[in-house]
C-alpha positions as CSV (number, residue, x, y, z in Angstrom):
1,X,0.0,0.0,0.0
2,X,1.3,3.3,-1.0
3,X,0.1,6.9,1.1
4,X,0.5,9.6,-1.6
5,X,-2.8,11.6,0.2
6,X,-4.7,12.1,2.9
7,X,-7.7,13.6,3.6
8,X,-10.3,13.8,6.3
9,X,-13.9,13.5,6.9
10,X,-15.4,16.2,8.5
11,X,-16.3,13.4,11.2
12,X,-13.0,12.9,11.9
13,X,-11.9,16.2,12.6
14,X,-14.8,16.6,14.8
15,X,-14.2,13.9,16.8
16,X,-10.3,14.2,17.1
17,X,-11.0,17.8,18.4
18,X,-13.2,15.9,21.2
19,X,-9.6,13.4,22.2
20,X,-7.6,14.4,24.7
21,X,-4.3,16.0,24.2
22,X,-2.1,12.9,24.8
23,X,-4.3,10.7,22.1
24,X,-4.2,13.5,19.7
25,X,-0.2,13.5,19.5
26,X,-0.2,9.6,19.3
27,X,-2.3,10.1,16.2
28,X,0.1,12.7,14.8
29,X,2.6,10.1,15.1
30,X,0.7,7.5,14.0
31,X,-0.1,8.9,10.7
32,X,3.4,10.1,10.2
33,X,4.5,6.7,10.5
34,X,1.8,5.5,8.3
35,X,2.8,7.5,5.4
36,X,6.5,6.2,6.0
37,X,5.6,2.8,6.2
38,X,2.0,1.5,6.1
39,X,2.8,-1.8,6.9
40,X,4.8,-0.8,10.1
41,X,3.9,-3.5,12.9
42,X,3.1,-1.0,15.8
43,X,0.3,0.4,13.4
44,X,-1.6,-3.1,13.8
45,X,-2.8,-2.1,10.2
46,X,-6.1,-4.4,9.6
47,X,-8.8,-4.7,7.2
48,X,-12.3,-4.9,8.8
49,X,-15.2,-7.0,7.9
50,X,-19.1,-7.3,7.6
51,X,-20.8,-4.2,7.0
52,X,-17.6,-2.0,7.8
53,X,-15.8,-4.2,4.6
54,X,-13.6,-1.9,2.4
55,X,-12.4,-0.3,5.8
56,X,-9.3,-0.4,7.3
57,X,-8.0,0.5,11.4
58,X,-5.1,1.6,12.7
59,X,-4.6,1.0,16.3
60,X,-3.1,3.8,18.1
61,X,-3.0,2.4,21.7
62,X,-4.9,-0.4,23.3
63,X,-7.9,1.5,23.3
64,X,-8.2,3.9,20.6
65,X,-8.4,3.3,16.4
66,X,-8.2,5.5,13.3
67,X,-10.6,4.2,10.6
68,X,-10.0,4.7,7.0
69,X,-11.3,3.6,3.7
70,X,-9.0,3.8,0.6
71,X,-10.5,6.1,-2.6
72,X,-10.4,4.8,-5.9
73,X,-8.1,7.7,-6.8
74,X,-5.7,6.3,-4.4
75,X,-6.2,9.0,-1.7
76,X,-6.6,7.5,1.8
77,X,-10.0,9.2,3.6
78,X,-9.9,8.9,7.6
79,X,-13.6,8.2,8.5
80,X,-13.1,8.3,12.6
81,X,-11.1,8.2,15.3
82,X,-11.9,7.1,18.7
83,X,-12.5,4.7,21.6
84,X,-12.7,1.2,20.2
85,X,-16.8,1.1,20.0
86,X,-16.6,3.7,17.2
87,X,-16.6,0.4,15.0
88,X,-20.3,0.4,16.4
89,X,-21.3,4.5,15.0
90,X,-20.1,4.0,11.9
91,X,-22.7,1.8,10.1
């Protein structure tokens, strides 16, 4: 998987105003490291299933995920970020 872009929902940047400061810089990092190397272990980079198919998570400590769905054009769209049971607000 190659990161060329990434854009955000307005979701997401609701709800990552809404994290607290310490979550917020792990995501910074998180995505920094994603666009260096997707497939980096620590980003526990998995595909989801069932009616969230065609998503993808990104763990960003035991309890907290980035959610993102690849665009055809390539571009990589963060849907949400949050507590684990966002998997449940999203469809």
């Amino acid at each position: 998987m190659i990161v060329d872009t990434i854009v955000y929902s307005t979701g997401f940047v609701k709800e990552l105003k809404k994290l607290p400061n310490d979550i917020v810089k792990i995501a910074s990092r998180k995505e920094e490291l994603f666009r260096l190397n997707p497939l980096h272990p620590s980003l526990r980079l998995h595909a989801l299933h069932g009616n969230l198919e065609g998503l993808w998570s990104i763990s960003l400590n035991g309890g907290y995920r980035m959610i993102f769905e690849r665009e055809p054009n390539g571009d990589i769209l963060f849907i949400s970020i949050g507590k684990h049971d966002i998997y449940k607000s999203l469809y």
